[in-house]
mmCIF file of the N, C-alpha and C atoms, coordinates in Angstrom:
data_MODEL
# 
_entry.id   MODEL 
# 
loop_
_atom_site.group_PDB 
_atom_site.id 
_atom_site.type_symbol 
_atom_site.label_atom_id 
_atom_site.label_alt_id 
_atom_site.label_comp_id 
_atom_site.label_asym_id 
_atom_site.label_entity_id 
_atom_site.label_seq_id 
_atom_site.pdbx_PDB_ins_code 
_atom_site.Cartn_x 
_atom_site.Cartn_y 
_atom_site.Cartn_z 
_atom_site.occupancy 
_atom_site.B_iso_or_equiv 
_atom_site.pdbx_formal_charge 
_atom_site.auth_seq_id 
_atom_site.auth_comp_id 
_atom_site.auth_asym_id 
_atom_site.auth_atom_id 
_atom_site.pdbx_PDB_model_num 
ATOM 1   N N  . UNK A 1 1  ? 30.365  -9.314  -8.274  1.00 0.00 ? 1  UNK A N  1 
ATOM 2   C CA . UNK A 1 1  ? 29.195  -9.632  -7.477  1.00 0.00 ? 1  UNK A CA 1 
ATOM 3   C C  . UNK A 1 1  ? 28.835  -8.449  -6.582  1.00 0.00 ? 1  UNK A C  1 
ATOM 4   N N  . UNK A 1 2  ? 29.566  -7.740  -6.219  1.00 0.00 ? 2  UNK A N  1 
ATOM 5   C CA . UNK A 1 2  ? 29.461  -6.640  -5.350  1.00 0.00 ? 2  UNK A CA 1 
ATOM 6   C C  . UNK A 1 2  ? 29.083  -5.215  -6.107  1.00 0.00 ? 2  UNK A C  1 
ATOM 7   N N  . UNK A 1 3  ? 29.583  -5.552  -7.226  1.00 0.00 ? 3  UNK A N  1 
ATOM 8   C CA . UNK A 1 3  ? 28.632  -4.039  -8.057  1.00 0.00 ? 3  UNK A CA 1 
ATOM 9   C C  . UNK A 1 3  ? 26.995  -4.760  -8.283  1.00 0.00 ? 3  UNK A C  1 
ATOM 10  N N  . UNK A 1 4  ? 26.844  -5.921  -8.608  1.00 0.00 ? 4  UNK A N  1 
ATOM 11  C CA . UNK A 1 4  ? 25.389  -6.059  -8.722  1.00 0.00 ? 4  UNK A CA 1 
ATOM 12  C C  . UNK A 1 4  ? 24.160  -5.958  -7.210  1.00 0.00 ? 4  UNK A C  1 
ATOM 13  N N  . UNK A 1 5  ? 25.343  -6.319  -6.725  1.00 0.00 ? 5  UNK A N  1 
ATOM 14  C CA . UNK A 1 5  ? 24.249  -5.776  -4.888  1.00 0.00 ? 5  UNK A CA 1 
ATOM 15  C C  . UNK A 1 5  ? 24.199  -5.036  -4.838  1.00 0.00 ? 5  UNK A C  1 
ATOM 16  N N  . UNK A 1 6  ? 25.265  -3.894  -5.147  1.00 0.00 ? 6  UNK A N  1 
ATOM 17  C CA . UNK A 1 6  ? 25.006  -2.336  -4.938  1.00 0.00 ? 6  UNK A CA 1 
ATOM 18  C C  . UNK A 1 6  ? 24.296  -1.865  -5.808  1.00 0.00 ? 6  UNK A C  1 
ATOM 19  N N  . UNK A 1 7  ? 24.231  -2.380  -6.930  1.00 0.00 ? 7  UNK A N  1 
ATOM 20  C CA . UNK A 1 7  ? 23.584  -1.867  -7.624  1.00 0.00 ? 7  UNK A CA 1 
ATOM 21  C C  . UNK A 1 7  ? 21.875  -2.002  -7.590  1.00 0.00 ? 7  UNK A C  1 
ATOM 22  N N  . UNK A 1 8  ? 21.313  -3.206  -7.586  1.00 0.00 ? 8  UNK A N  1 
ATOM 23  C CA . UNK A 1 8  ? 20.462  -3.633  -6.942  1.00 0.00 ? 8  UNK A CA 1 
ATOM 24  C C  . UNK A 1 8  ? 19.524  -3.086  -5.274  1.00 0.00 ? 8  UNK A C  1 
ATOM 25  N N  . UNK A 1 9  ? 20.643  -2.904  -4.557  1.00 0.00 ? 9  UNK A N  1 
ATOM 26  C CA . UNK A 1 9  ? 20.127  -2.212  -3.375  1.00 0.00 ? 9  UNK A CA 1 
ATOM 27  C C  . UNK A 1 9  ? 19.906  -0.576  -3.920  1.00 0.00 ? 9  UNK A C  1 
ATOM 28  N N  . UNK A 1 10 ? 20.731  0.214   -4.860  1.00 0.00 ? 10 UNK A N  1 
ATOM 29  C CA . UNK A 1 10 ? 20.379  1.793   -4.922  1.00 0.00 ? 10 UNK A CA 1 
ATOM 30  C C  . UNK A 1 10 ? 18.851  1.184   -5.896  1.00 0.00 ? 10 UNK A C  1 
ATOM 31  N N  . UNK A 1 11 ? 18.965  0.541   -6.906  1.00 0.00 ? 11 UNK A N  1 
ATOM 32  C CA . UNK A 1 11 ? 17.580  0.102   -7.543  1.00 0.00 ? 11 UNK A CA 1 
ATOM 33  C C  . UNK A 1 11 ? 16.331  -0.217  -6.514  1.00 0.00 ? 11 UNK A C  1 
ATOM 34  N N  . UNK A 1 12 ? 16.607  -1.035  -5.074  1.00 0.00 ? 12 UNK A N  1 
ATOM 35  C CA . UNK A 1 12 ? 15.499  -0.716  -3.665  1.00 0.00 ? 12 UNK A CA 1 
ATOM 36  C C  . UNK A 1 12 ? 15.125  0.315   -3.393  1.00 0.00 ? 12 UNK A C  1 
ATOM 37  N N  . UNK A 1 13 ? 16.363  1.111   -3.053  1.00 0.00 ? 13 UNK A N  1 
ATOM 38  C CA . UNK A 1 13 ? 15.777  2.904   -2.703  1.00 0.00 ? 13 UNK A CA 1 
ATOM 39  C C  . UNK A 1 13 ? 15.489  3.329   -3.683  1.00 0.00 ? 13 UNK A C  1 
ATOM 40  N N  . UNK A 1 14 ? 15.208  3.491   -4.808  1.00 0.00 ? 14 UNK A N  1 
ATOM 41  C CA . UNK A 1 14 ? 15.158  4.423   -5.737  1.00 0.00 ? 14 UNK A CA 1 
ATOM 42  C C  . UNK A 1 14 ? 13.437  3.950   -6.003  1.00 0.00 ? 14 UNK A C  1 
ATOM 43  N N  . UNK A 1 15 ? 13.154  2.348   -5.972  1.00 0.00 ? 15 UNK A N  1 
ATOM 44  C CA . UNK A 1 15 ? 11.561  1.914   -5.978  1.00 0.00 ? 15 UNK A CA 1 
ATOM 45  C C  . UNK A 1 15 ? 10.989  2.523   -4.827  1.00 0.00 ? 15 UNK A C  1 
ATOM 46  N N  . UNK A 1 16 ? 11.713  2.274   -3.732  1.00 0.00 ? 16 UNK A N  1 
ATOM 47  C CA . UNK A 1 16 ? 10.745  2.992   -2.290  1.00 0.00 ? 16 UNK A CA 1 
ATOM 48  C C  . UNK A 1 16 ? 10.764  4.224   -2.195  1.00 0.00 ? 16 UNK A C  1 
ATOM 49  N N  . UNK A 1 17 ? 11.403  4.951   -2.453  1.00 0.00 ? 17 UNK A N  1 
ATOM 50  C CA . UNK A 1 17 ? 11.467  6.304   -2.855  1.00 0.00 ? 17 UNK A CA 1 
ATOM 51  C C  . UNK A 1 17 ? 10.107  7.050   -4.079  1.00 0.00 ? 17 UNK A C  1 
ATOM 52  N N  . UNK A 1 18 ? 10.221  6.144   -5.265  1.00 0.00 ? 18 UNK A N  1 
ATOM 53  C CA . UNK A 1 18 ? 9.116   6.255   -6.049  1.00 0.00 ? 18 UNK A CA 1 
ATOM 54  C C  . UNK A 1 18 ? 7.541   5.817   -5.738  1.00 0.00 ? 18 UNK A C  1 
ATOM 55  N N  . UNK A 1 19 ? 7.790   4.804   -4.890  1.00 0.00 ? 19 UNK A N  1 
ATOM 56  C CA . UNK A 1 19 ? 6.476   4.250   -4.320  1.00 0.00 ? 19 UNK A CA 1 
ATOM 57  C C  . UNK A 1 19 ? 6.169   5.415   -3.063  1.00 0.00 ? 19 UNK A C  1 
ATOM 58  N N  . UNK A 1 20 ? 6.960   5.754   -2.346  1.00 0.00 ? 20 UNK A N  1 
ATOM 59  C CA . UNK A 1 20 ? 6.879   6.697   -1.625  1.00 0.00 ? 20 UNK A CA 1 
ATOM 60  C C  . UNK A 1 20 ? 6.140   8.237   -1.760  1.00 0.00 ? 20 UNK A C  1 
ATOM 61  N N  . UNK A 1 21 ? 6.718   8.103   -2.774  1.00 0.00 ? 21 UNK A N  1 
ATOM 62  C CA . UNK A 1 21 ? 6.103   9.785   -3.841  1.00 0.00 ? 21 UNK A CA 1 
ATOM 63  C C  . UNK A 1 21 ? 4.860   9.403   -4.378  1.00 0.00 ? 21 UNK A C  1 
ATOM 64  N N  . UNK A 1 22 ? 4.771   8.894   -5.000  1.00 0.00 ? 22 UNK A N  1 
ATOM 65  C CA . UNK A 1 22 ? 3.416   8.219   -5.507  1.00 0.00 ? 22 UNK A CA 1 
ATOM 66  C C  . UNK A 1 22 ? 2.014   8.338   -4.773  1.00 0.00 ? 22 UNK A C  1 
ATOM 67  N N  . UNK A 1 23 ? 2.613   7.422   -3.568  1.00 0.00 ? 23 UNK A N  1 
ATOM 68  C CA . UNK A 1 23 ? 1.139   7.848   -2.275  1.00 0.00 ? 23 UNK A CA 1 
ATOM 69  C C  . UNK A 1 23 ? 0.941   8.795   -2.248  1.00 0.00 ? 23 UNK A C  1 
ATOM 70  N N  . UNK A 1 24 ? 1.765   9.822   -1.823  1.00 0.00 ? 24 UNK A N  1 
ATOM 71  C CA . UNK A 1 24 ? 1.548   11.421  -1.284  1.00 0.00 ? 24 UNK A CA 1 
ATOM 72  C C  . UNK A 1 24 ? 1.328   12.378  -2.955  1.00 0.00 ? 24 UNK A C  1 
ATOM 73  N N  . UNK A 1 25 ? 1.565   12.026  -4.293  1.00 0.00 ? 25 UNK A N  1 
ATOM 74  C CA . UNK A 1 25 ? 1.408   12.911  -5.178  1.00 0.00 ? 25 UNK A CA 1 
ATOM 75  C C  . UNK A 1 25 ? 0.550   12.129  -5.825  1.00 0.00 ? 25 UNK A C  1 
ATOM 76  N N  . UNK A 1 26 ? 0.033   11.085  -5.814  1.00 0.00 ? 26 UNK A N  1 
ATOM 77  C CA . UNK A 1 26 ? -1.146  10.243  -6.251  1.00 0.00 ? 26 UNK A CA 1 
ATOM 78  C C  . UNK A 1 26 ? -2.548  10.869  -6.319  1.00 0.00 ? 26 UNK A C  1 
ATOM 79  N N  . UNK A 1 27 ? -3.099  11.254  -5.541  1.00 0.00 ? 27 UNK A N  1 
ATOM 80  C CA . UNK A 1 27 ? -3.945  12.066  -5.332  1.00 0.00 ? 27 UNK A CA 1 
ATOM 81  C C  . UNK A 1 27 ? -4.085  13.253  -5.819  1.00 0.00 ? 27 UNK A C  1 
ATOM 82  N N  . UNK A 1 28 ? -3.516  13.797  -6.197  1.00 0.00 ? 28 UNK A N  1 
ATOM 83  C CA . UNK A 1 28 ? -3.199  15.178  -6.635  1.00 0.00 ? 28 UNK A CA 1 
ATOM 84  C C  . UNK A 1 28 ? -3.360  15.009  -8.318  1.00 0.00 ? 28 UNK A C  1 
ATOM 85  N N  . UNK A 1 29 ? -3.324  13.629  -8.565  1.00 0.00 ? 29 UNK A N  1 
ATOM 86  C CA . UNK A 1 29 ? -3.437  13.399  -10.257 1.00 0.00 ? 29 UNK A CA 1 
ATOM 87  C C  . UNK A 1 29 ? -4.723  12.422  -10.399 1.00 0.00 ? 29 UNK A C  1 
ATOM 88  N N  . UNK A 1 30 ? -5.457  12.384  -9.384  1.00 0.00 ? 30 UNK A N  1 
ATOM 89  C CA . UNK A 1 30 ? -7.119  11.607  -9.803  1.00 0.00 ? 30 UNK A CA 1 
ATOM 90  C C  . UNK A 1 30 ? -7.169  9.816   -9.507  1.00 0.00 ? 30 UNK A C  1 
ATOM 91  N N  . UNK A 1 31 ? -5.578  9.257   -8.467  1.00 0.00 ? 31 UNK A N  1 
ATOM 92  C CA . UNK A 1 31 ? -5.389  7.885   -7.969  1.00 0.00 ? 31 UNK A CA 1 
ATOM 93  C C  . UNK A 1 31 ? -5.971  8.224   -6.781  1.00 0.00 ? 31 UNK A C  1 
ATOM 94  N N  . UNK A 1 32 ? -7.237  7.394   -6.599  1.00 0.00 ? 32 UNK A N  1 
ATOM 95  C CA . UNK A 1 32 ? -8.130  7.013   -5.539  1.00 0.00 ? 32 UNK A CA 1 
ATOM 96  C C  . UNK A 1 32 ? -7.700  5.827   -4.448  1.00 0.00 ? 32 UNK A C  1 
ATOM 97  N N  . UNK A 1 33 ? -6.893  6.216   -3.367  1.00 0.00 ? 33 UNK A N  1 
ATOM 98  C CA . UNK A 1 33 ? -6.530  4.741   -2.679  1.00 0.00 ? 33 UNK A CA 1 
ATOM 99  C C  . UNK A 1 33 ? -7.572  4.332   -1.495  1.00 0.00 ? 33 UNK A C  1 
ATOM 100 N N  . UNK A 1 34 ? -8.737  5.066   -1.225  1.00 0.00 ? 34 UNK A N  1 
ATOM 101 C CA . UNK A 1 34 ? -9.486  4.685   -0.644  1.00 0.00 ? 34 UNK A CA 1 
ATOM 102 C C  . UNK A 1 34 ? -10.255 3.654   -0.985  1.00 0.00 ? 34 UNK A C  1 
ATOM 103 N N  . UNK A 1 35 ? -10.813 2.948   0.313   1.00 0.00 ? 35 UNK A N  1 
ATOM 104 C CA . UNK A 1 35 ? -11.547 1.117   -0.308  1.00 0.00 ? 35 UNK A CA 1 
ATOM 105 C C  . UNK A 1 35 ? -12.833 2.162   0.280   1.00 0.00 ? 35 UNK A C  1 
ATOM 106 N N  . UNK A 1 36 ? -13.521 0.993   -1.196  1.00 0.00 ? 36 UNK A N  1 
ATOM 107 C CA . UNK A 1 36 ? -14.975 1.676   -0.959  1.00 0.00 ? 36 UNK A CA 1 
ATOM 108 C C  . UNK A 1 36 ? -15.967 1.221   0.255   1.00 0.00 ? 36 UNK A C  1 
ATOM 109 N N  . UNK A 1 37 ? -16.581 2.281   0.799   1.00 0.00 ? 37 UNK A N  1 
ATOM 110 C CA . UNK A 1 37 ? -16.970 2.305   2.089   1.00 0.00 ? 37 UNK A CA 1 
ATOM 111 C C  . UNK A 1 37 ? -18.647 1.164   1.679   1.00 0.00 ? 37 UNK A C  1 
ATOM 112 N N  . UNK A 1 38 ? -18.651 0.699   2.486   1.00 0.00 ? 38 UNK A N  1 
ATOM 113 C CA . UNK A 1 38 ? -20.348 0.079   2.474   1.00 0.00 ? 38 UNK A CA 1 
ATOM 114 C C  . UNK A 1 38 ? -20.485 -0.387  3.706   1.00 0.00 ? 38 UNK A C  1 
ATOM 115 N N  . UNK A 1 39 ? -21.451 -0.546  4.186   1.00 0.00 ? 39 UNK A N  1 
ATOM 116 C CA . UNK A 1 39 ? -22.374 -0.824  5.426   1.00 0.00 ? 39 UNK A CA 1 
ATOM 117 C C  . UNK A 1 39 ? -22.681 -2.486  5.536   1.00 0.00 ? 39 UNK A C  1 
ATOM 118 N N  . UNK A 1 40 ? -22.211 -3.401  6.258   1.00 0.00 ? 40 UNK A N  1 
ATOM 119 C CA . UNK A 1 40 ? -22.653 -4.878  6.800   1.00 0.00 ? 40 UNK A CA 1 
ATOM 120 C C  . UNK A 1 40 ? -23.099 -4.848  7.838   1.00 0.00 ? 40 UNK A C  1 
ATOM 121 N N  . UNK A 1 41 ? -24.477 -5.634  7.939   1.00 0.00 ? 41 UNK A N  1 
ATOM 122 C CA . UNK A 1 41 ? -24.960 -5.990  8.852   1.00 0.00 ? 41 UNK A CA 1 
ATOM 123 C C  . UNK A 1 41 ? -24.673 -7.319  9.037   1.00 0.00 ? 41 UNK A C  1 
ATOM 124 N N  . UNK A 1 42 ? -23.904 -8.219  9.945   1.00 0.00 ? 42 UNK A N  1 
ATOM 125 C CA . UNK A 1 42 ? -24.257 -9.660  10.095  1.00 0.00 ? 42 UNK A CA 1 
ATOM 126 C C  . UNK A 1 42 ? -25.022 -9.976  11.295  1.00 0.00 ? 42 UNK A C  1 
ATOM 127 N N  . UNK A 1 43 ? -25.926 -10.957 11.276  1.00 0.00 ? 43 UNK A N  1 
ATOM 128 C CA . UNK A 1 43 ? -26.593 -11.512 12.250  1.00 0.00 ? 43 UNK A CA 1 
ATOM 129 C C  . UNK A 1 43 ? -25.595 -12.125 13.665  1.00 0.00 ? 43 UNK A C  1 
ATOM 130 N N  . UNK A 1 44 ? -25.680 -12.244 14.674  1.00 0.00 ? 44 UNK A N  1 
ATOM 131 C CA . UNK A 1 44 ? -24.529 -13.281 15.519  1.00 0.00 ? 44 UNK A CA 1 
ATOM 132 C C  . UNK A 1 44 ? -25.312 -13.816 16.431  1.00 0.00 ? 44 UNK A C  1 
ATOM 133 N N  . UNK A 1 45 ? -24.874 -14.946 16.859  1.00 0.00 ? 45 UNK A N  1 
ATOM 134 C CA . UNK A 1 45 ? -25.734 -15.801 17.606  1.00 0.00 ? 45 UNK A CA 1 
ATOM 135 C C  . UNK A 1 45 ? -24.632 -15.895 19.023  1.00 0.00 ? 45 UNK A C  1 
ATOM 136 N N  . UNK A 1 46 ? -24.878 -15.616 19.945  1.00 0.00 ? 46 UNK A N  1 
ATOM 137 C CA . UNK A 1 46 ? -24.054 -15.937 20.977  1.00 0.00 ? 46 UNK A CA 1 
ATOM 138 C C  . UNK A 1 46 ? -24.268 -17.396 21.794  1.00 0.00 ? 46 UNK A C  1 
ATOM 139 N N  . UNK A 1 47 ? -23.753 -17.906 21.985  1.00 0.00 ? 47 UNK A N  1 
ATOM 140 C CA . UNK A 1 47 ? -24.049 -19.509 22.757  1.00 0.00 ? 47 UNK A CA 1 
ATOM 141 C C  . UNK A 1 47 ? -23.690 -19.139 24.124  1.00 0.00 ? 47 UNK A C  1 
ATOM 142 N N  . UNK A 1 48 ? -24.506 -18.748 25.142  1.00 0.00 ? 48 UNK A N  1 
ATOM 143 C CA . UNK A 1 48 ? -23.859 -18.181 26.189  1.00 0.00 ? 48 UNK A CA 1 
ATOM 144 C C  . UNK A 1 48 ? -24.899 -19.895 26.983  1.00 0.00 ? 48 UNK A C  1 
ATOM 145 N N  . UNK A 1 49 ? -24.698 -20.630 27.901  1.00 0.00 ? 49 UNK A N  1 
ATOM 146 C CA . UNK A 1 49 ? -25.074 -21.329 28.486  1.00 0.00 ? 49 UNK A CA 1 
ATOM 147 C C  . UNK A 1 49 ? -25.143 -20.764 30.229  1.00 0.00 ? 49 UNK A C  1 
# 
């Protein structure tokens, strides 16, 4: 049971590590993580009495 936790936990670092790299070398290969920008207008009604 104790080799599969360990094993399992180096398999955690080794995903966050890859997810890690990814963000920062993502870009560099044409992965866009920006949300696309657009403009809302909503109306608001204030109830001020």
């Amino acid at each position: 049971m104790g080799r599969l936790l360990k094993w399992l936990f180096y398999l955690l670092v080794l995903g966050a590590l890859a997810l890690t790299a990814y963000a920062y070398v993502g870009p560099y290969f044409g992965a866009d993580f920006t949300p696309p920008q657009t403009e809302r207008r909503l109306p608001v009604t204030l109830d001020a009495d």
